[in-house]
C-alpha positions as CSV (number, residue, x, y, z in Angstrom):
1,X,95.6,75.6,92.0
2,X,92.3,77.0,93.5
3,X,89.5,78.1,90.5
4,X,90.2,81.4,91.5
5,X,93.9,81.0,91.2
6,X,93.1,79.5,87.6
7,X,91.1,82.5,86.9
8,X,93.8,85.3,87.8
9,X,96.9,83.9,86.5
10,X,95.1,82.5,82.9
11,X,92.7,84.8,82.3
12,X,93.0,85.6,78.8
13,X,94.6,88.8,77.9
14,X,93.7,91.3,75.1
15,X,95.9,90.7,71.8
16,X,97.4,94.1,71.9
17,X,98.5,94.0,75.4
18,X,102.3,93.4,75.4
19,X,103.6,90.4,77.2
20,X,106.8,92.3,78.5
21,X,105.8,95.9,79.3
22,X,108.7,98.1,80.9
23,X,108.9,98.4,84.8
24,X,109.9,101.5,86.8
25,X,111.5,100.3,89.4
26,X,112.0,103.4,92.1
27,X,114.3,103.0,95.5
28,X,114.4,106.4,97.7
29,X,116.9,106.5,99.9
30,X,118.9,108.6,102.9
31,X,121.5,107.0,104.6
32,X,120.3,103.4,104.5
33,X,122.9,100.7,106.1
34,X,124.7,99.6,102.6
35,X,123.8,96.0,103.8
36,X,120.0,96.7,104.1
37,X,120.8,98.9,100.8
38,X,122.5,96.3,98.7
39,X,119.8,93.6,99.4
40,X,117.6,95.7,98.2
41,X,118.4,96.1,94.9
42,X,119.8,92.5,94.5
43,X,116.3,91.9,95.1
44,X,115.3,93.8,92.1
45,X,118.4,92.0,90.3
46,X,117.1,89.0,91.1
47,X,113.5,89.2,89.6
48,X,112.1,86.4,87.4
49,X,110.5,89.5,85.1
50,X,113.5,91.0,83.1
51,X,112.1,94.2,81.4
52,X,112.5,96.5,84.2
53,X,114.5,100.2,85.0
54,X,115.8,101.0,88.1
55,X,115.5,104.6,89.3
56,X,118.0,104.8,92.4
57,X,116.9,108.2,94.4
58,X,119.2,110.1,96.6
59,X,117.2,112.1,99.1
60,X,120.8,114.1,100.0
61,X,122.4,111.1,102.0
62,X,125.2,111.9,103.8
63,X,126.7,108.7,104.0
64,X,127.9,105.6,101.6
65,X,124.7,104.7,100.6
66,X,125.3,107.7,97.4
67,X,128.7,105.6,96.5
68,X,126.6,102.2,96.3
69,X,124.0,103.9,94.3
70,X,126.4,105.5,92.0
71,X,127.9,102.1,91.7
72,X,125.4,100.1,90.7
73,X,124.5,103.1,88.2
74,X,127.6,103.5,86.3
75,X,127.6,98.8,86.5
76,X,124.6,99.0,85.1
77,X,124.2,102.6,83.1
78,X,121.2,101.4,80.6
79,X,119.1,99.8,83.6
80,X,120.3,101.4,86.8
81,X,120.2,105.0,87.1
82,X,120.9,107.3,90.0
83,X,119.0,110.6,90.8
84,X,119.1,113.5,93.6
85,X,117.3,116.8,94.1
86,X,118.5,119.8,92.8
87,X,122.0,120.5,95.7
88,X,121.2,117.1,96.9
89,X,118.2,118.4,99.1
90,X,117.1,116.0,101.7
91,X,113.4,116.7,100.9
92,X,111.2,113.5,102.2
93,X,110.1,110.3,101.0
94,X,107.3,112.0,99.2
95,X,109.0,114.8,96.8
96,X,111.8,111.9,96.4
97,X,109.0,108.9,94.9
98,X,107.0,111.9,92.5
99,X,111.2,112.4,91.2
100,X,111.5,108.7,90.7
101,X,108.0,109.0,89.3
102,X,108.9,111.9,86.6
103,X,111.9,110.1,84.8
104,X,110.0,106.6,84.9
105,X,110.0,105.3,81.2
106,X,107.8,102.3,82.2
107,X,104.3,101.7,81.6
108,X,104.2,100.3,85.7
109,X,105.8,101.8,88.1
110,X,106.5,99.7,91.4
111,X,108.1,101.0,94.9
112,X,110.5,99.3,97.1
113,X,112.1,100.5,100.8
114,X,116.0,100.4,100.5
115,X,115.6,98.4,104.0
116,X,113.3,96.2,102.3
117,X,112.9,93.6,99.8
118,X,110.7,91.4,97.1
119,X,110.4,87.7,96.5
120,X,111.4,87.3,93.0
121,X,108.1,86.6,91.1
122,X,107.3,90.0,92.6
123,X,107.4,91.6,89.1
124,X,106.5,88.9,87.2
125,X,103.3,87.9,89.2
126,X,101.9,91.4,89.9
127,X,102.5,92.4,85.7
128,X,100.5,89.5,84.7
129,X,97.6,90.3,87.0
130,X,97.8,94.1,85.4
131,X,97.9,92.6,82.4
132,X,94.8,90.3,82.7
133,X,92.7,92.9,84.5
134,X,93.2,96.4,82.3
135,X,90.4,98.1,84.2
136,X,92.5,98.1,87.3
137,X,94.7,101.1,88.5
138,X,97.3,99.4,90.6
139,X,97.5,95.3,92.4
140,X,98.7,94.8,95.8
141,X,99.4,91.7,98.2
142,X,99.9,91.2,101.4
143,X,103.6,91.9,103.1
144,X,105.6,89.7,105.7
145,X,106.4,92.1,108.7
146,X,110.1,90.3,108.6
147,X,111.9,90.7,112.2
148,X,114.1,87.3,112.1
149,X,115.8,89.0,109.1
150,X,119.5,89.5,111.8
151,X,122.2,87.5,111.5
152,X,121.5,86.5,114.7
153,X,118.1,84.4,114.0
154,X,116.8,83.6,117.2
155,X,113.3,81.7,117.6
156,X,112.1,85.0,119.4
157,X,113.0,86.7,116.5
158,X,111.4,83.9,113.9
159,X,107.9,83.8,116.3
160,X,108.2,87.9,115.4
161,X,107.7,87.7,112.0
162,X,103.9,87.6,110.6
163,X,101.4,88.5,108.1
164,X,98.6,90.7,108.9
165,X,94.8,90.2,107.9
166,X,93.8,91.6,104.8
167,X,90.6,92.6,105.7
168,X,89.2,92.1,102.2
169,X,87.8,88.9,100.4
170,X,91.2,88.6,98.4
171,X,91.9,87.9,94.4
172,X,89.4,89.9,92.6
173,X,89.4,93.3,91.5
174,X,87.5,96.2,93.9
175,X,85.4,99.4,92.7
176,X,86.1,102.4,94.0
177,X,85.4,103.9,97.2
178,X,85.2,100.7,98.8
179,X,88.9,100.4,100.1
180,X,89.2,103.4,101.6
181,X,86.7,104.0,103.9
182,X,88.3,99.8,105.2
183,X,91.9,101.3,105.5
184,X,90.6,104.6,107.6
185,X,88.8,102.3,109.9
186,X,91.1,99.8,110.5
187,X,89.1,97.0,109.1
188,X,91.6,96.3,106.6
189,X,95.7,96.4,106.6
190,X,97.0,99.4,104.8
191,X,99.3,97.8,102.2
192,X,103.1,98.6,102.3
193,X,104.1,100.4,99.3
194,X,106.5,97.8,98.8
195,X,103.9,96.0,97.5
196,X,102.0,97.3,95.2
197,X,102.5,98.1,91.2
198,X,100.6,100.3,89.9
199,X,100.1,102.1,86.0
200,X,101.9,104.9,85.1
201,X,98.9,106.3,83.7
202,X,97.2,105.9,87.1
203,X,100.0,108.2,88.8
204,X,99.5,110.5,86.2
205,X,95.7,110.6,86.4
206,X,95.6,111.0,90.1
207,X,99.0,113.1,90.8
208,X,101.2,110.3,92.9
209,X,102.4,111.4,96.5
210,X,101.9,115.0,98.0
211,X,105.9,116.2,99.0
212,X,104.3,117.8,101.6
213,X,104.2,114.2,103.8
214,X,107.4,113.7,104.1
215,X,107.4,110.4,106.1
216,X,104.6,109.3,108.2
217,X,101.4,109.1,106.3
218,X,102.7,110.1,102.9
219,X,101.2,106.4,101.5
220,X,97.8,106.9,103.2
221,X,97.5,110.0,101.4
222,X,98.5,108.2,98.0
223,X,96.2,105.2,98.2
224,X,93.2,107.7,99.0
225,X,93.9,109.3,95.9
226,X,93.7,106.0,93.9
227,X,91.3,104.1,96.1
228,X,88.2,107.1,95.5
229,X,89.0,107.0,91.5
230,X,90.5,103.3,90.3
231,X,89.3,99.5,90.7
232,X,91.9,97.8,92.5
233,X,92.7,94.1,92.1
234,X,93.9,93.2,96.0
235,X,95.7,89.6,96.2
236,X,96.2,87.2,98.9
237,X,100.0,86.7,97.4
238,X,102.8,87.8,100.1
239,X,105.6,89.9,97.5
240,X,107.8,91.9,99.9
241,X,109.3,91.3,103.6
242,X,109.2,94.4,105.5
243,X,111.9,94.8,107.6
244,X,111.1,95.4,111.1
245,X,114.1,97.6,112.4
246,X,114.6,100.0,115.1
247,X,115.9,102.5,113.1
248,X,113.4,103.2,110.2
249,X,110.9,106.1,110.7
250,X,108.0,104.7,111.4
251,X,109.9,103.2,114.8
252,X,111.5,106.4,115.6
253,X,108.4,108.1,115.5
254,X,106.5,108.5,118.8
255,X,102.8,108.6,120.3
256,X,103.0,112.4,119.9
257,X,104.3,112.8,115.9
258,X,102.1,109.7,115.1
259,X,98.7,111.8,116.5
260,X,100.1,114.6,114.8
261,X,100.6,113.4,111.1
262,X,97.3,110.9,111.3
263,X,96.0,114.2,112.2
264,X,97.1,116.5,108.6
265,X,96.2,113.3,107.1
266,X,92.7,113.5,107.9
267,X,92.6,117.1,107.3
268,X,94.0,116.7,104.0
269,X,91.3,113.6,103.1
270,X,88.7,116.5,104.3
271,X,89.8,119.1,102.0
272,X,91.1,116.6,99.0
């Protein structure tokens, strides 16, 4: 263990921080394959940290991704809890996170994919951190971009799967604006949300996602928000695998939308 590894993971905490603070665990979700689905939340099952919620958001699926979520729900009822829009709207990944955001009872709320999924000191690792550095609005890490996830594992496949740059000098907690201005220039990676956990209070503080992105560019928009107010410990620890499938939106998107929503993006960072 490096000095700066001793550093992060004993710092000593205050005496009347908790050791076990509640997480808010919140999945959206809209027709996700129920194998991608149930991984997912098995990967939440499976965490090392134990005191955690699970906030299961239905953004008016049409498929059998509602009956897995409802399943796990009524399994679960005092952990696991399943939420939709008012008429089961399908109204973007945005407006679904902020509804997953409004019934968290946690004092850390944390965001996973329903393609995706965490390692399983995810929780446990990233809680400690929060808990050892109080002046710090939300951790992140770095993600594995995961393409030898098929059944069918070829090497081509396994050769696919990397970890990007950070960008910044990792493990240490960073002042506000400093990020920003490093994610719009493409100096550092943008982290997934997947990988971040972040206070409640800091959602609360800064107002969370804007429904208005619904897909594309809705977690630029959110770590602008935190990155101009809130320190921000960043960590060289890899917490989630980000499933690299041809069917998730940021693949289906082309050239054209991608200009087009990096586009309201900026506009909105002008105005904001």
């Amino acid at each position: 263990m490096t000095a700066i590894e001793r550093d992060l993971y004993e710092r000593p905490r205050s005496p009347e921080l908790r050791t076990d603070p509640l997480v808010s665990v919140v999945i959206t979700f809209y027709n996700t394959p129920l194998g991608f689905f149930r991984e997912a939340i098995e990967s939440v099952l499976g965490q090392t940290y134990r005191n955690w919620e699970l906030l299961l958001v239905d953004d008016g699926s049409s498929d059998q991704s509602t009956y897995l979520a409802r399943q796990f729900a009524e399994s679960q009822p005092v952990r696991v809890h399943y939420l939709a829009h008012s008429g089961r709207q399908n109204r973007g990944m945005s407006a679904s996170r902020q509804l997953g955001i409004s019934k968290a009872s946690g004092e850390y709320v944390a965001f996973l994919d329903s393609d995706n999924v965490w390692v399983p000191d995810k929780l446990a690792e990233q809680v400690s951190i929060l808990e050892g550095y109080p002046e710090a609005g939300m951790v992140y890490g770095n993600t594995l971009y995961w393409s030898s996830w098929s059944a069918n594992q070829s090497d081509d496949n396994m050769r696919r799967d990397f970890i990007p740059r950070l960008g910044v000098t990792p493990n240490r907690v960073v002042e506000p604006p400093a990020l920003l201005p490093l994610f719009l220039h493409g100096d550092a990676a943008v982290p997934c949300t997947c990988s971040v956990l972040v206070r409640k209070r800091t959602l609360e503080q800064t107002g969370g996602f804007e429904a208005r992105f619904r897909s594309l560019y809705e977690d630029q928009v959110f770590y602008a928000k935190i990155c101009l107010e809130l320190p921000v410990f960043v960590s060289d620890r890899c917490w989630d695998k980000y499933r690299q499938s041809p069917g998730s939106a940021c693949a289906t998107a082309d050239a054209a939308h991608e200009r087009a929503a990096r586009i309201e993006f900026l506009q909105w960072l002008e105005s904001y």
